[in-house]
C-alpha positions as CSV (number, residue, x, y, z in Angstrom):
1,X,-11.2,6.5,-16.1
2,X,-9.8,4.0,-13.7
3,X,-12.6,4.1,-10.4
4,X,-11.0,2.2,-7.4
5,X,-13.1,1.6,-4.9
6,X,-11.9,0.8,-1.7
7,X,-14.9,-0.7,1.4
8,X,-14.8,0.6,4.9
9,X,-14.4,-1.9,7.5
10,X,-15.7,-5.5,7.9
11,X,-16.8,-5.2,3.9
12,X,-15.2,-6.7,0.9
13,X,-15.1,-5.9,-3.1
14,X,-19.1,-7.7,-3.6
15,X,-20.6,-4.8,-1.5
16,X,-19.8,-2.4,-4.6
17,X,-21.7,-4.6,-6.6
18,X,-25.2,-2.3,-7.2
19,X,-22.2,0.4,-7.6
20,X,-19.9,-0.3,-10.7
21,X,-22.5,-1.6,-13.2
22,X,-23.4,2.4,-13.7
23,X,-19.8,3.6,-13.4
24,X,-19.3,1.1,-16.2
25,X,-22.1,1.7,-18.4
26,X,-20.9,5.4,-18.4
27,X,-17.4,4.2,-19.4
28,X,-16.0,4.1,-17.0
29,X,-13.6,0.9,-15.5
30,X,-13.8,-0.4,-12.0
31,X,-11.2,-1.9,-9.5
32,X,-13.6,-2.8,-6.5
33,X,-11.4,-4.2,-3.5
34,X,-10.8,-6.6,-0.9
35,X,-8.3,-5.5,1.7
36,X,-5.6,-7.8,3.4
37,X,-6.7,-9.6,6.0
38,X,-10.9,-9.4,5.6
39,X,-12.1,-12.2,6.8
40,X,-9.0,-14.1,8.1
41,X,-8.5,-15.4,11.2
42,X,-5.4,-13.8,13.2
43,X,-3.3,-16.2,13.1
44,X,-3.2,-14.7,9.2
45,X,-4.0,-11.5,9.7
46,X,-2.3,-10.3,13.5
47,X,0.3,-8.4,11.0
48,X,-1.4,-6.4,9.0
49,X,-2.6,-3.0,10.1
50,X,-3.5,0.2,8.3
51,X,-0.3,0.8,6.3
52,X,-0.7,-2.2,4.7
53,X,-4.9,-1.1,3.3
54,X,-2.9,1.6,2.2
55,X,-0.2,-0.1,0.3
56,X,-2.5,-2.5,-1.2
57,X,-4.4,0.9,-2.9
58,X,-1.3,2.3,-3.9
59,X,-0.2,-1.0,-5.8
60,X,-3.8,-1.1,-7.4
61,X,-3.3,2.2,-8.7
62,X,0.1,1.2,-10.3
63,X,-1.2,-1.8,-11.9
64,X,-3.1,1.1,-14.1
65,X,-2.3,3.1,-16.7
66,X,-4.2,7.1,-16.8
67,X,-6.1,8.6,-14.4
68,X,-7.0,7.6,-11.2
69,X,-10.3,8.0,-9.4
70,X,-10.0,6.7,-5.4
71,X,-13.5,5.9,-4.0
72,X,-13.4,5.2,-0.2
73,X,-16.1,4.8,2.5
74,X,-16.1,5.2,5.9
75,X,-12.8,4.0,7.5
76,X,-12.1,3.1,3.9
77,X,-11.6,7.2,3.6
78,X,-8.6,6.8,5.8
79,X,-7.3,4.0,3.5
80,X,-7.9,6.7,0.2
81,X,-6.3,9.5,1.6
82,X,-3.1,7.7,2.0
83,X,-3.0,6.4,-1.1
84,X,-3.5,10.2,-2.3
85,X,-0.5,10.9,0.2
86,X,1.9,8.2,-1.7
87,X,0.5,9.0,-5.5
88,X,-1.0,12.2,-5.0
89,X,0.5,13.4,-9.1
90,X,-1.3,9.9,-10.4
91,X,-4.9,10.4,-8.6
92,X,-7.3,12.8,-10.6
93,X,-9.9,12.4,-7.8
94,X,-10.7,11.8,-4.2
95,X,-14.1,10.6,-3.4
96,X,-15.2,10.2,0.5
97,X,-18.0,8.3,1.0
98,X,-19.7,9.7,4.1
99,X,-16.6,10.0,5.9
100,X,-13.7,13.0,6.4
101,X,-10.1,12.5,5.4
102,X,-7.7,11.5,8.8
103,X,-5.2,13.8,10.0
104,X,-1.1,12.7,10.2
105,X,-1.4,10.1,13.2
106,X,-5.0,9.7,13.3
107,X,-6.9,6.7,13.2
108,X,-10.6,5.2,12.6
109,X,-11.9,3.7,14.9
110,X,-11.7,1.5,18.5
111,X,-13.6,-1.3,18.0
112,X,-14.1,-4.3,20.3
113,X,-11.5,-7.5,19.6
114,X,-12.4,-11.0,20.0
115,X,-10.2,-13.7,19.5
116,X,-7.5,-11.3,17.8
117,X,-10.0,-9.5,14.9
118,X,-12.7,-7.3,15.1
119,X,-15.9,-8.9,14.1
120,X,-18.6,-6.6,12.9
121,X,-20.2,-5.3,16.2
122,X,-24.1,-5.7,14.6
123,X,-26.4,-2.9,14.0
124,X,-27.3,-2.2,17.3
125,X,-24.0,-0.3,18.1
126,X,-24.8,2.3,15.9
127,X,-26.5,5.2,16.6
128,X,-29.7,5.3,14.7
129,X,-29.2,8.4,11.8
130,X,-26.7,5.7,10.8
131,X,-29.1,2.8,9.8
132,X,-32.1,4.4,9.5
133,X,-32.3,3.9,5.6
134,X,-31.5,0.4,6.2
135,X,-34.7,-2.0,6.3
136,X,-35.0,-5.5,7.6
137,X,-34.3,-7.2,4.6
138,X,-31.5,-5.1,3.4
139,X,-29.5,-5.1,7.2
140,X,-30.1,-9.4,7.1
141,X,-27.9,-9.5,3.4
142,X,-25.6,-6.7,4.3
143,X,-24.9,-8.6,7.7
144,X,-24.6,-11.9,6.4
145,X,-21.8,-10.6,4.1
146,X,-19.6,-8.8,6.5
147,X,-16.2,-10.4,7.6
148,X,-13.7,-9.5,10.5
149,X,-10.9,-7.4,9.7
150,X,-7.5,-7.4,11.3
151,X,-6.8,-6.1,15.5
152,X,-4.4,-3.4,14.5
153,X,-6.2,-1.7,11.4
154,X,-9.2,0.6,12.7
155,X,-6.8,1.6,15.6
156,X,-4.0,2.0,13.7
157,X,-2.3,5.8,13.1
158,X,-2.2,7.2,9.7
159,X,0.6,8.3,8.5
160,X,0.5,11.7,6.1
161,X,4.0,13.3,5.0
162,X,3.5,15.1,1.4
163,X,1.4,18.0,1.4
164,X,0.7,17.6,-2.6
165,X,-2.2,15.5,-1.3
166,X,-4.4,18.5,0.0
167,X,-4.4,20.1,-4.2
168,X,-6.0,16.9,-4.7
169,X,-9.7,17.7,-6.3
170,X,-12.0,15.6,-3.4
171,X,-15.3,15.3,-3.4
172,X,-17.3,14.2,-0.2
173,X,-20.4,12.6,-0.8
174,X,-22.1,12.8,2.6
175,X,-25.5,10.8,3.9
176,X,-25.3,11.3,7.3
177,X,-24.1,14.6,7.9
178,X,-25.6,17.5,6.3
179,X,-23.7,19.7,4.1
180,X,-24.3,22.8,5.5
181,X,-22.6,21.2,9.6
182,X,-20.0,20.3,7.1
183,X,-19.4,23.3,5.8
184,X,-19.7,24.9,9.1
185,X,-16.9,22.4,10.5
186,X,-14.6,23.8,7.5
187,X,-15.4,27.2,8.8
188,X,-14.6,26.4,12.4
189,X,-11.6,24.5,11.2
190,X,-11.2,22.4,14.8
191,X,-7.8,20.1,14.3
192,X,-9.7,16.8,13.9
193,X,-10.5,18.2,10.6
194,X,-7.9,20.3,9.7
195,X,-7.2,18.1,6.8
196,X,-10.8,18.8,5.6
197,X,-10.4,22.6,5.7
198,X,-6.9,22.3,4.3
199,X,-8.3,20.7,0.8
200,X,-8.5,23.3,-1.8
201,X,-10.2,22.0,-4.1
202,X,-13.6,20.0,-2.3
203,X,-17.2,19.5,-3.8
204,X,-19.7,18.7,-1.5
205,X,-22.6,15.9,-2.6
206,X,-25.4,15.2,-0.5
207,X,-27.1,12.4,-1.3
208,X,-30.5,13.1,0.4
209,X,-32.7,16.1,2.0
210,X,-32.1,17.4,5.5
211,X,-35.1,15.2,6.4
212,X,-34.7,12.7,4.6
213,X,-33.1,9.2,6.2
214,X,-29.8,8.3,4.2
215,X,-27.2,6.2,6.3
216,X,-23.9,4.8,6.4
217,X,-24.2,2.3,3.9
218,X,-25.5,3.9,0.7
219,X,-23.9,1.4,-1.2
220,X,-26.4,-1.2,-0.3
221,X,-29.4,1.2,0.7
222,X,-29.1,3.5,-1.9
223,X,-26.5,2.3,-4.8
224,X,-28.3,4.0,-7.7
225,X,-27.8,7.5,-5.9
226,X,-24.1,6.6,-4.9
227,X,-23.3,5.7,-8.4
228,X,-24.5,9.0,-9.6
229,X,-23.0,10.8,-7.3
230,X,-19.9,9.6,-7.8
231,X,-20.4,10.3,-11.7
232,X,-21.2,13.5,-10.9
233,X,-17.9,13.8,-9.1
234,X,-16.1,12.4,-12.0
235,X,-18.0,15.0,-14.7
236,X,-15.5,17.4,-12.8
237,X,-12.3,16.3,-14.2
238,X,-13.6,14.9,-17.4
């Protein structure tokens, strides 16, 4: 199986590094990525916006032969689902790391600018269920890794037009929100997740207990429970 994994904001391909060496040892081959712009200044990057994330994924998974796992996380769920929009009879999988897929028009994030990119706007502007998980050590190498990424992309509108992409198996592998609010929003069905209740087909991982700290960024606080849970995602299909 082909596992591309696509970062949410202000990360590149490295932070998947505690990640793929378990996908691989199960067999698995993975396409970690770097998005356009990451890290350039905008005099290199004032161009690019969320269409282009998306056609980057779309041209990884045509590079491949097979099935197609997409991994994203956080704003890089947005990225995923578009990709699943534009290929939706070449991905076997859809994996949301603690994130929801966008509606048609919607958008991550606003985000300060400064000098034309948004720079990662430290730990302190998140809200604390977010980072808690995240120790001194690990926030110090995390932070000294993260690059800007280009003005127009978190604020950017999605855009969705064939409906194939909600038969899609997806699997949302959640660490900040509990599964059973989740499931409760797919109840409610209110329009920012309409896309989420419109899935047929969605599994439902959650990577710790109720009362148990698990942030944003399993990846680099928890990388041996986000590799298994994406395997268990994959055991679906296989």
């Amino acid at each position: 199986m082909n596992i591309i994994l696509v970062p949410g904001l202000w990360l590149d391909a490295s932070t998947w590094g505690e990640v793929t060496p378990a996908l691989e040892a199960a067999g698995h081959r993975t396409h970690p990525l770097t998005m356009p712009g990451v890290g350039e200044p905008a005099s290199r990057s004032a161009g690019i916006g969320i269409a282009d994330w998306v056609d980057a994924t779309v041209a990884e998974i045509d590079r491949h032969d097979g099935d197609i796992v997409l991994v994203g996380h956080s704003g890089g769920g947005n990225v995923v689902y578009g990709a699943v929009d534009a290929r939706p009879e070449r991905v076997a999988r859809v994996v949301f790391v603690d994130t929801f897929p966008p509606t048609d028009g919607g958008s991550i994030w606003d985000f300060p600018v400064v000098d034309g990119v948004v720079p990662f706007p430290g730990w302190d502007s998140f809200e604390e269920g977010e980072v808690a998980d995240l120790d001194e050590q690990t926030r110090a190498e995390l932070g000294a890794r993260v690059k800007s990424v280009p003005e127009r992309v978190p604020s950017d509108a999605i855009r969705l037009g064939d409906e194939r992409r909600r038969a899609v198996p997806a699997t949302m592998i959640t660490s900040t929100v509990p599964e059973a609010q989740i499931r409760a929003i797919i109840q409610e069905a209110p329009a920012w997740a309409s896309e989420l209740a419109a899935l047929e087909d969605l599994d439902i991982i959650q990577l710790g207990a109720d009362d148990e700290p698990t942030g944003h960024w399993p990846q680099a606080s928890r990388p041996g429970a986000l590799a298994e849970a994406i395997l268990r995602a994959i055991r679906r299909i296989e």
